[in-house]
Phi, psi and omega in degrees: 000137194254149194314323172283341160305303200304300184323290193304325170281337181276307200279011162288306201298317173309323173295285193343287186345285189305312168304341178284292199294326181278344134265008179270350211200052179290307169330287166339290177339306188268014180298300201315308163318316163304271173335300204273290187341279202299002175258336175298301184304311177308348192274322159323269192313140193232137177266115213249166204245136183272159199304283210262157190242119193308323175288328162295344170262000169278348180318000000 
């Protein structure tokens, strides 16, 4: 057996795994799923600091 078969069999049985466990633990999952979206995302966004700031000129 050659290395990349052995690689390619251990990560099937962990997807196997991992598919089992994401249906006894769908909640988690989609926790899970949540977290990396909204971390994906925050990464997008860039926060830019404006010159004037709209509550200081209404004072």
């Amino acid at each position: 057996m050659s290395f990349p078969m052995i690689l390619r069999t251990v990560f099937e049985i962990a997807l196997f795994a991992a598919i089992i466990w994401g249906f006894f633990h769908e909640d988690r999952l989609a926790a899970f799923e949540r977290r990396v979206f909204c971390s994906l995302r925050r990464k997008k966004l860039k926060v830019i600091k404006p010159a004037v700031s709209h509550f200081e000129t209404v004072k």
